[in-house]
PAZAPA-4460 file (N, C-alpha, C; in steps of 0.05 Angstrom, whole numbers, plus 32768, in hexadecimal, padded with zeros to 4 digits):
% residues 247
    n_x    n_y    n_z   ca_x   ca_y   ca_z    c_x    c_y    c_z   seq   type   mol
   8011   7FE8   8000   8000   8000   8000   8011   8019   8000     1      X     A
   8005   802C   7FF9   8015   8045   7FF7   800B   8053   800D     2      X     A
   8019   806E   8016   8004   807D   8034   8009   8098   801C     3      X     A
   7FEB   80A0   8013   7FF5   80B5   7FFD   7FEC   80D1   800F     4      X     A
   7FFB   80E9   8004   7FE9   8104   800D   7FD9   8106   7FF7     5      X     A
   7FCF   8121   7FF1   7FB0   811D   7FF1   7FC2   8123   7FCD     6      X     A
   7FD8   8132   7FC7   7FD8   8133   7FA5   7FF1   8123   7F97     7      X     A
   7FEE   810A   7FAF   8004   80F0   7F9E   7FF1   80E5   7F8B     8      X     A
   7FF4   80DA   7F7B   7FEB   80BC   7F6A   7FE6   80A7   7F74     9      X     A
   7FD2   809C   7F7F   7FD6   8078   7F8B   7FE0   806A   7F6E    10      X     A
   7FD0   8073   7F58   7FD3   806A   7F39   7FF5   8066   7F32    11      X     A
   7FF3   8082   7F32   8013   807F   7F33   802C   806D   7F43    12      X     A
   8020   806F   7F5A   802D   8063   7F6C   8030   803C   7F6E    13      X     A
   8015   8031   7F68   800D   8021   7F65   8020   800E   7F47    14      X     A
   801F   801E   7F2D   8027   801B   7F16   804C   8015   7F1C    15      X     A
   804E   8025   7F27   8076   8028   7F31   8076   8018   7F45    16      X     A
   8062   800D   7F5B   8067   7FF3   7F61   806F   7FD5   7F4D    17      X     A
   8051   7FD3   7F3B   8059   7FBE   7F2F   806A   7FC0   7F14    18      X     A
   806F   7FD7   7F16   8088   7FD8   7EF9   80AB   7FCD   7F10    19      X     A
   80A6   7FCB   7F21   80BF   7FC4   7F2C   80C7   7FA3   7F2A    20      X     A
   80E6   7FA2   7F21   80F6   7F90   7F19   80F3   7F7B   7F34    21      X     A
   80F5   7F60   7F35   80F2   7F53   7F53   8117   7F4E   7F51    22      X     A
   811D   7F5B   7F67   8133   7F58   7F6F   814C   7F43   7F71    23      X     A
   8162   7F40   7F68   816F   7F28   7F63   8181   7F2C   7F7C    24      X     A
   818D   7F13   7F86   819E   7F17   7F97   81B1   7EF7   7F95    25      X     A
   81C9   7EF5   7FA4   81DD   7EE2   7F9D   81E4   7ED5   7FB6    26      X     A
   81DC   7EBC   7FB6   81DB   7EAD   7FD6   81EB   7E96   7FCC    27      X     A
   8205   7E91   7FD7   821A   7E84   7FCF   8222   7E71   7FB1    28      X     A
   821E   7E8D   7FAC   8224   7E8F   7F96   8211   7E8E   7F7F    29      X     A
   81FE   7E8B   7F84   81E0   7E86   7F77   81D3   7E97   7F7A    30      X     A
   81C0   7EA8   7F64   81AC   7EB8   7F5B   8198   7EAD   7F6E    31      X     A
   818B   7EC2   7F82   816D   7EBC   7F80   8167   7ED6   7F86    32      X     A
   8140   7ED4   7F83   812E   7EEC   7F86   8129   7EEF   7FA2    33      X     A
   8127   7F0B   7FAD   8124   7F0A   7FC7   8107   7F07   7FCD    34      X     A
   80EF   7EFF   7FBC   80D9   7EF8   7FC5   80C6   7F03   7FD9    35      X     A
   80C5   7F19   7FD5   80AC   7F2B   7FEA   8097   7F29   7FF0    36      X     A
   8085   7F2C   7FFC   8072   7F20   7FFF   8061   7F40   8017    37      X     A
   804F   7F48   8015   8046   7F5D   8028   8029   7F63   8027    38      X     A
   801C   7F60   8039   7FFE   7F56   8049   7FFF   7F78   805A    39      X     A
   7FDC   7F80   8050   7FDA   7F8A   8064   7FC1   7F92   805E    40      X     A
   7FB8   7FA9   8077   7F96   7FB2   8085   7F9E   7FCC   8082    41      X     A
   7F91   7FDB   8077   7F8F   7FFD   8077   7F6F   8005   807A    42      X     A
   7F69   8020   8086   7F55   8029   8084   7F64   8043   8084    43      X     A
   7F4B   8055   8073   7F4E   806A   8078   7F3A   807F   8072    44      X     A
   7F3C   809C   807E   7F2C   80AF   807D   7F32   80C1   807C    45      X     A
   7F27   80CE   8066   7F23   80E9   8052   7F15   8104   8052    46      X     A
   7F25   8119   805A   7F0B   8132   805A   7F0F   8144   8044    47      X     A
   7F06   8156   8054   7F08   8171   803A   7F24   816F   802F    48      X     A
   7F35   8178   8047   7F54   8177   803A   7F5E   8161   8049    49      X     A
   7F5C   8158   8059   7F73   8149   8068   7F64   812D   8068    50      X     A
   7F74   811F   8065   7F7A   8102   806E   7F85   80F4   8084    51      X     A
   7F7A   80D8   808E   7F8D   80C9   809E   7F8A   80AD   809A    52      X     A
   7F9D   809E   809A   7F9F   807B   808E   7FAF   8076   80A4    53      X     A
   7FA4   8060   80B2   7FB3   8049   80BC   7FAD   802C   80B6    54      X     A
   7FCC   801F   80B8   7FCD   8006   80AE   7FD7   7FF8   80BF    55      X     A
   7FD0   7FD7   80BA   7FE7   7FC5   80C8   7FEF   7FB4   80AE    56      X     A
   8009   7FA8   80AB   801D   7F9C   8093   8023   7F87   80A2    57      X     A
   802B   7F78   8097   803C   7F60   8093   804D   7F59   8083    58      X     A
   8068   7F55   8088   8084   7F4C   806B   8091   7F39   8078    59      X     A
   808F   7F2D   805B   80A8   7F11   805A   80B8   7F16   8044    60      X     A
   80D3   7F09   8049   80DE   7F05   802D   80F1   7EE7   8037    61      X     A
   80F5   7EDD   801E   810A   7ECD   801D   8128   7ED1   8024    62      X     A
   8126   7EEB   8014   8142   7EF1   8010   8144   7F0E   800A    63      X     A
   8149   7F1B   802C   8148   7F38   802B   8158   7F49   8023    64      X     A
   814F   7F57   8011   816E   7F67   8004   8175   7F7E   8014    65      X     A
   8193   7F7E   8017   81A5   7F96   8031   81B2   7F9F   8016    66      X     A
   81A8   7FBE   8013   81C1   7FD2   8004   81D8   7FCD   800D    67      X     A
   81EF   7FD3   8004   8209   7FE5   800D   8218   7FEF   7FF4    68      X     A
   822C   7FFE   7FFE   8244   8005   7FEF   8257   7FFE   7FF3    69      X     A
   8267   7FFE   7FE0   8286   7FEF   7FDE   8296   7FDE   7FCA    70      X     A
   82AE   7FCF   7FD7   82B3   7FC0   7FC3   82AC   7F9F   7FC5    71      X     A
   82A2   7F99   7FB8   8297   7F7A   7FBA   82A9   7F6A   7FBD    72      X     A
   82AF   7F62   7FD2   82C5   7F4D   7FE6   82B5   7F39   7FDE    73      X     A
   82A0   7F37   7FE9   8295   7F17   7FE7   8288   7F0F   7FCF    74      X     A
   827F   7EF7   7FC9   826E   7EEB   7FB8   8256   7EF4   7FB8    75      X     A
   824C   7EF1   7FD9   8234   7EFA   7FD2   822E   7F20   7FD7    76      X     A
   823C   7F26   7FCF   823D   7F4A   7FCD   8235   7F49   7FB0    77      X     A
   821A   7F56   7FA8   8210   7F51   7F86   8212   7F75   7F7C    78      X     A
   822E   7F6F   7F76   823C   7F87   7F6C   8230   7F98   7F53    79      X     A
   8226   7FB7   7F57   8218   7FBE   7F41   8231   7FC2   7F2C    80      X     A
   8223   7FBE   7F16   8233   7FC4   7EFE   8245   7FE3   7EF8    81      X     A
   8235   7FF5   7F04   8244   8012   7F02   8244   8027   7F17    82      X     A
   8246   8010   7F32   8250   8025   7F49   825B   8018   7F59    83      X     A
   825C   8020   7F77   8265   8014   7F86   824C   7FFE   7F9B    84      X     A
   822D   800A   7F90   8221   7FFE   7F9B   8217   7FE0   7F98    85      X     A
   8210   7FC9   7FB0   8206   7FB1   7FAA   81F8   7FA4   7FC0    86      X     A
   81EB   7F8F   7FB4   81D1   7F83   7FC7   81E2   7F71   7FD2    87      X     A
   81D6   7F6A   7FEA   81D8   7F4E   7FFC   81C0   7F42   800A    88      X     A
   81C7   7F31   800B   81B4   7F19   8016   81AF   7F19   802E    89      X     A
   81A1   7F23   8041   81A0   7F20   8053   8190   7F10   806F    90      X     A
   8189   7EFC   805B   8176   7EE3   8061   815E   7EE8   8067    91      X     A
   8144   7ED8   806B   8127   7ED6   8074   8122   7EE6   8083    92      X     A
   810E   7EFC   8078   8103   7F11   8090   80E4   7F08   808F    93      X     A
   80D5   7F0A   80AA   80BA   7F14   80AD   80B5   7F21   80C1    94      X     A
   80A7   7F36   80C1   809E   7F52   80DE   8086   7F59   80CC    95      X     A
   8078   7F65   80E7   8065   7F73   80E2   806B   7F8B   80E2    96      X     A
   8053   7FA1   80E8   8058   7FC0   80E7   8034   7FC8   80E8    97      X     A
   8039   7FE6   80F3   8020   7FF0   80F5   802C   800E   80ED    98      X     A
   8018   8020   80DC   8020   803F   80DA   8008   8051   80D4    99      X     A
   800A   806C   80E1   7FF4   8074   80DE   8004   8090   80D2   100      X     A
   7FF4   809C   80B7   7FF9   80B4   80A8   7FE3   80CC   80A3   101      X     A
   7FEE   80DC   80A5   7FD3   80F2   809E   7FE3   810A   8091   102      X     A
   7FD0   8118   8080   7FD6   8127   8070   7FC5   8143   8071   103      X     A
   7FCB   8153   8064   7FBE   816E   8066   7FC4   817F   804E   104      X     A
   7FB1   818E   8041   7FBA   8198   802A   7FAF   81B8   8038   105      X     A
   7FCB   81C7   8034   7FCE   81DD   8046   7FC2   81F1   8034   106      X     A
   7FD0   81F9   801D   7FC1   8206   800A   7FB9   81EB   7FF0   107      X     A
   7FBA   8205   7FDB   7FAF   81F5   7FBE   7FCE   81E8   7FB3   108      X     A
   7FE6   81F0   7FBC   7FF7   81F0   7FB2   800C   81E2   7FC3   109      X     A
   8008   81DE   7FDD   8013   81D4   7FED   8009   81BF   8005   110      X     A
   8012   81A7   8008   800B   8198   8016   801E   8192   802C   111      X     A
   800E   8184   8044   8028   816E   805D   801C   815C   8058   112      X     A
   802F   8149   8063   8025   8125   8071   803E   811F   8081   113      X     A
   8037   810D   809B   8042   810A   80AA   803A   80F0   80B2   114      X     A
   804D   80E1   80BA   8043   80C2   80BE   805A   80AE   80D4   115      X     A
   804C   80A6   80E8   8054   8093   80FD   8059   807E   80FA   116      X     A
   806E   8067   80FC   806B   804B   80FD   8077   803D   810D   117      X     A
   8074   8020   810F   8083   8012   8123   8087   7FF5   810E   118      X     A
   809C   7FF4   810A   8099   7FDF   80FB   80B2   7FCA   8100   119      X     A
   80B6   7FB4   80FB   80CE   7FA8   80FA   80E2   7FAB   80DF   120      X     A
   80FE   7FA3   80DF   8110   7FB0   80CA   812A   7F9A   80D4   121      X     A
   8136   7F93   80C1   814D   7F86   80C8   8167   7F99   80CD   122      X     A
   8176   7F9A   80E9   817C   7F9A   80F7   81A2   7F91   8100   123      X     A
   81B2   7FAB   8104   81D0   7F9A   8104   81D1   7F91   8120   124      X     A
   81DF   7F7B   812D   81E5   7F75   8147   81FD   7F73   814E   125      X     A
   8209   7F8D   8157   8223   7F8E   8164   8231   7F99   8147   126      X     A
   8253   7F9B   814D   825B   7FA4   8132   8254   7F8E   8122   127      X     A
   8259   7F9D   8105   8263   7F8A   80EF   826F   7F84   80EB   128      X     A
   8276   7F62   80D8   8299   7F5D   80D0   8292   7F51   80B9   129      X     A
   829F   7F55   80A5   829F   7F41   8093   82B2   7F26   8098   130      X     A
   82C0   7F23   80AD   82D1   7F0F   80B4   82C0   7EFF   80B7   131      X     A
   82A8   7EFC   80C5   829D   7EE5   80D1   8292   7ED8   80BD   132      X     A
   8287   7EB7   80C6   8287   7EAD   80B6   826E   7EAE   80A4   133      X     A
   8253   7EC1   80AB   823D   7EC1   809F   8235   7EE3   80A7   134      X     A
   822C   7EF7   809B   822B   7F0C   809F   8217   7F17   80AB   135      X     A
   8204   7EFE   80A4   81E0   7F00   80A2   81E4   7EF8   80BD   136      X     A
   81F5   7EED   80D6   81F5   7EE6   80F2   81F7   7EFB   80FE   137      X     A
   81F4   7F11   80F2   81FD   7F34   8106   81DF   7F3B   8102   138      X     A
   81CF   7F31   80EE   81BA   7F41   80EB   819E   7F34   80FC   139      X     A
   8189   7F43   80FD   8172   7F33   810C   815A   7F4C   8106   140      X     A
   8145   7F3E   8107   812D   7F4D   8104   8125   7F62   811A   141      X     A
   8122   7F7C   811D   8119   7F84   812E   8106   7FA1   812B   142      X     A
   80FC   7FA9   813F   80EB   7FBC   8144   80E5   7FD6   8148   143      X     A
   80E3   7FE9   813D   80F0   8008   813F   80D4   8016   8136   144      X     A
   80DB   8034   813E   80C8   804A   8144   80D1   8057   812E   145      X     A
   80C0   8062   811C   80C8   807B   8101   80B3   8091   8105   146      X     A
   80B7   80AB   80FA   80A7   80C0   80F8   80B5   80C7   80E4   147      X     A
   80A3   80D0   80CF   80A7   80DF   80B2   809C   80FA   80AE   148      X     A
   80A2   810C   80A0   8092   812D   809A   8098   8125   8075   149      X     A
   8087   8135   806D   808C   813D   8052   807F   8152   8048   150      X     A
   808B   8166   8036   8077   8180   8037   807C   8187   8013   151      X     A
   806C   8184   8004   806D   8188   7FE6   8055   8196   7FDF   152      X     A
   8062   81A9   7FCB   8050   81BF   7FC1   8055   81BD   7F9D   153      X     A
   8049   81D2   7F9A   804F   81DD   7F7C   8050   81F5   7F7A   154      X     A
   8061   8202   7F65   8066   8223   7F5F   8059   8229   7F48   155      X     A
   8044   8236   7F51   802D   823F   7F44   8035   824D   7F1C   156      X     A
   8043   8258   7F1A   8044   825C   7EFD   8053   8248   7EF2   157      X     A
   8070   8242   7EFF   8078   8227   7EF4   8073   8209   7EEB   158      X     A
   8062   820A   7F05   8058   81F1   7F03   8071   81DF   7F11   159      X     A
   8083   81E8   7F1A   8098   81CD   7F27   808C   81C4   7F40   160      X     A
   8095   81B0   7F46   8082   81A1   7F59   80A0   81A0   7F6C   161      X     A
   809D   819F   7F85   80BE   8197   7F9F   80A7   8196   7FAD   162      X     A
   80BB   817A   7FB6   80B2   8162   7FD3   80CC   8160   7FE1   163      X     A
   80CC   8162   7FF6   80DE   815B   8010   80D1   814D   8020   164      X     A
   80E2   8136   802C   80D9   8125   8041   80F3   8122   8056   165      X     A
   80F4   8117   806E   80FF   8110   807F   80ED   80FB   808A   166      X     A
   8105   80E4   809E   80FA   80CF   80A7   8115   80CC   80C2   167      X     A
   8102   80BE   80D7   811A   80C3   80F1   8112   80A5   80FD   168      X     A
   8117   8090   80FE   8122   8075   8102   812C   8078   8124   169      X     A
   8129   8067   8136   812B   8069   8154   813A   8057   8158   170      X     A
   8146   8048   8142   8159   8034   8138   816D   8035   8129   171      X     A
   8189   8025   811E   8191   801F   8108   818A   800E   80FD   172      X     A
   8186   800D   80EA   8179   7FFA   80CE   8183   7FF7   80BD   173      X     A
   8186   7FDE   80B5   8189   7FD4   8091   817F   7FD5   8082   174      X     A
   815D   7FD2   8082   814B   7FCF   8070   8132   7FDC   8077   175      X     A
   8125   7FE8   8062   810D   7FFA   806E   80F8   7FF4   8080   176      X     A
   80EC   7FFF   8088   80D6   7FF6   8099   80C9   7FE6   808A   177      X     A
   80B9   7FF2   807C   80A1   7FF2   8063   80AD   7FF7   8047   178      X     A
   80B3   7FDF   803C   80BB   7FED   801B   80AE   7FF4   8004   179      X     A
   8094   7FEE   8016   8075   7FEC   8002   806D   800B   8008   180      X     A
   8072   8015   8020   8060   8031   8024   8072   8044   802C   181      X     A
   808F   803C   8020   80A1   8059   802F   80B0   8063   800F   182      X     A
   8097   8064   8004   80A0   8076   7FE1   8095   808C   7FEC   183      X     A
   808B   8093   7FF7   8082   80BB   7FF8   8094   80C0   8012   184      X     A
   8098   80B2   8024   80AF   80B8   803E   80CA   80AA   8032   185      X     A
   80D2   80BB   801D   80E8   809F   8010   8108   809E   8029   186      X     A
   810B   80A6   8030   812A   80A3   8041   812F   80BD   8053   187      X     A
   8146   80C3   8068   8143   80CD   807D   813E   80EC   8070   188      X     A
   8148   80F6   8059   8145   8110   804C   814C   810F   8030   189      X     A
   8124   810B   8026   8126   810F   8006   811B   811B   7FF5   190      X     A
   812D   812D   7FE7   8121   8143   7FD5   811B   8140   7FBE   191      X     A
   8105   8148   7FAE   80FD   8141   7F92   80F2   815B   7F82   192      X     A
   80FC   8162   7F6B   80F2   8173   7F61   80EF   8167   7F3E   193      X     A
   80D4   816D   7F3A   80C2   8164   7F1C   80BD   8185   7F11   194      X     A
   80CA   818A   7F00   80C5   819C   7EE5   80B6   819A   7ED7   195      X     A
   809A   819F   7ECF   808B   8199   7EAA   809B   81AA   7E95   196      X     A
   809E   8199   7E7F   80B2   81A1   7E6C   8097   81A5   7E51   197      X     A
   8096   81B9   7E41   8092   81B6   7E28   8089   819A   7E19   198      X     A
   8079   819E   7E0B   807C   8181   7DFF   8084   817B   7DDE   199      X     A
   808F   8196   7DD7   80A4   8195   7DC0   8091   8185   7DA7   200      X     A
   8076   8189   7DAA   806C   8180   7D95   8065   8166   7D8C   201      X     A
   806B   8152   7DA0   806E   813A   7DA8   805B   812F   7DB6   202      X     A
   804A   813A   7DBE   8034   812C   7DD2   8037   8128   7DEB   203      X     A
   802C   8121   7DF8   8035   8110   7E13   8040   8122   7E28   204      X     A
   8049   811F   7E3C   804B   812E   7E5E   8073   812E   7E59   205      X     A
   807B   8144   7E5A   809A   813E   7E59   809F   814E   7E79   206      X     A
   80B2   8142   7E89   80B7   814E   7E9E   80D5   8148   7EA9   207      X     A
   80E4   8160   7EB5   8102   8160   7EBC   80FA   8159   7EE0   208      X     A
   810C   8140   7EE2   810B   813E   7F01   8128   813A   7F0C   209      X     A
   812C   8149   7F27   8143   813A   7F38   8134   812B   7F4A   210      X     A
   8147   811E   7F57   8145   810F   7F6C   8159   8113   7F87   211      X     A
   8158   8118   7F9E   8170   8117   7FA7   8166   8102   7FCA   212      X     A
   817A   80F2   7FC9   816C   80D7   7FE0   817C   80D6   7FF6   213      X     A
   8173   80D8   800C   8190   80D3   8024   81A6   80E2   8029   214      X     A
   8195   8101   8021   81B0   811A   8021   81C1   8115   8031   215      X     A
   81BE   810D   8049   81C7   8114   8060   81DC   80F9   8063   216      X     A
   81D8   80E0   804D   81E7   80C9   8050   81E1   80BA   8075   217      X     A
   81C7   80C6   8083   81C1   80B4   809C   81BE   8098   8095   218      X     A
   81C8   8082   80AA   81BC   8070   80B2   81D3   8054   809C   219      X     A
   81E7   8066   8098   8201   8054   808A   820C   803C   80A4   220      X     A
   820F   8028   809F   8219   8015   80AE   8236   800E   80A8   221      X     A
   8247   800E   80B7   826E   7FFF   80A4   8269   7FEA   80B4   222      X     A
   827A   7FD9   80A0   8288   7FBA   809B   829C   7FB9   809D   223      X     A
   829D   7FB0   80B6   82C6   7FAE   80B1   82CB   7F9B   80AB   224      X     A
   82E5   7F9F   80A1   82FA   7F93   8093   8312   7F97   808B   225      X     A
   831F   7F8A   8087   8341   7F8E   8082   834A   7F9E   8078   226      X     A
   833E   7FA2   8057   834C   7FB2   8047   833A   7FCB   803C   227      X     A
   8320   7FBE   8049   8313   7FD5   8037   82F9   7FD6   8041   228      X     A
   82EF   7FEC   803B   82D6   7FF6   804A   82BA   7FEB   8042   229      X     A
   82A4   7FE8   8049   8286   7FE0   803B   8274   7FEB   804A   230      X     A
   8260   7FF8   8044   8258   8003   8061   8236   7FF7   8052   231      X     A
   8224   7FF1   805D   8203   7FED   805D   81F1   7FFD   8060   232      X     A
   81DD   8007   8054   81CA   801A   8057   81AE   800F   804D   233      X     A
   819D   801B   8055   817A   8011   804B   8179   8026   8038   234      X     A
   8181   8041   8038   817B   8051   801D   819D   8060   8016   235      X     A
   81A5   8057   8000   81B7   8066   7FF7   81BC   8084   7FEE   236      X     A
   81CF   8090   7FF9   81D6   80AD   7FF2   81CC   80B7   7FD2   237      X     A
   81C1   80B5   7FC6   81BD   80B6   7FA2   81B5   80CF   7F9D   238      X     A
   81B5   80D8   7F84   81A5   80EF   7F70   81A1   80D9   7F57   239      X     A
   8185   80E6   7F4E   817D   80E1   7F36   8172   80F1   7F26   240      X     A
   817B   80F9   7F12   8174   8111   7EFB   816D   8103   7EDF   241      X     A
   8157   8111   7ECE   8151   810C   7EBA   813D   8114   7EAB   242      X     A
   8134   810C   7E9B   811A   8117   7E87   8107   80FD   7E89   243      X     A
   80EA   80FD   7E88   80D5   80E2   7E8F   80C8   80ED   7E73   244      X     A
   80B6   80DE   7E68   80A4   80E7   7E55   808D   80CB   7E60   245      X     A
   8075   80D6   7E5E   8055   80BF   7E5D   8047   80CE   7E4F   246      X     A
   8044   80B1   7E38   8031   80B3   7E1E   8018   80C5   7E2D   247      X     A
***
């Protein structure tokens, strides 16, 4: 489920769910899918301007994927092709979670949402090593407090649209709370700005977007090791820039 304010897309949101790739990951030495699986109960209620949704969730996976950065020491470090980033395996998760969100559309042009959870998230125990003999023995399922803000408007002759969010975790974490409903609270501080572009004669919606995710680089975990550094994160430091076009 998504927790939307009142001028997200569920449509949208919903569509960029199932357009997503199912995740590959490398467990001694072997390809598999990390297999997700996520159950849940929402209600919610709608006024003039403001909203509020609460839910309870349920997740499993087979095979939970842990970001990091670095250089791929091990086998099963599934090294991206053009950075320093790559998945790991971080074995069988299942937790529940409960979150409650509400929103407010302040003017015509500007909205909040703000949203509570308690959810489980996999979890480092004690330092890290890559010495030991299984990596996934540091990690364990556990339980943590989040609060999110987000405040996005639009500039009235332009038409550009900027969203900022923040998110504050009562924990460290590997992996998101909710990976199903933390696309509008995307990471501890994330900024987005959508341009409408001309459509050059061409038809269709053309629009310039950045992205900027995890300004602040919170909630990095290190790996030690001998020669070289790896550190773990649930949202990576990134920018993303480009042009979108829909028929």
């Amino acid at each position: 489920t998504d927790v939307q304010s009142p001028g997200t897309s569920a449509l949208g949101s919903v569509t960029e769910a199932l357009d997503t790739l199912p995740t590959v990951l490398f467990r001694n030495g072997q390809p598999v899918f990390e297999g997700r699986w996520h159950e849940e109960i929402s209600a919610t209620h709608k006024g003039n301007r403001s909203s509020v949704e609460v839910a309870v969730f349920h997740d499993s996976t087979r095979h939970q994927a842990v970001f990091g950065s670095g250089p791929a020491t091990s086998p099963d470090f599934f090294q991206d092709a053009f950075s320093n980033a790559f998945l790991y395996d971080g074995g069988p998760s299942a937790t529940w979670g409960a979150q409650v969100a509400y929103s407010h559309k302040i003017w015509d042009n500007l909205e909040f949402a703000g949203m509570y959870s308690w959810a489980g998230a996999l979890t480092p125990v004690g330092e890290l090593d890559r010495t030991t003999s299984d990596l996934r023995d540091s990690f364990s399922n556990q339980y943590h407090h989040s609060v999110a803000a987000r405040v996005s408007g639009q500039i009235p002759r332009t038409g550009t649209q900027v969203a900022a969010s923040y998110r504050w975790t009562s924990g460290t974490v590997l992996t998101r709370q909710d990976s199903f409903g933390d696309n509008v609270f995307d990471s501890n501080l994330h900024i987005s700005i959508h341009q409408p572009l001309p459509g050059f004669g061409l038809g269709g919606k053309w629009e310039a977007l950045a992205d900027f995710n995890n300004l602040l680089a919170e909630g990095y975990v290190p790996v030690t090791g001998q020669n070289s550094r790896v550190i773990l994160v649930p949202v990576l430091r990134s920018f993303r820039g480009g042009v979108s076009f829909q028929f």
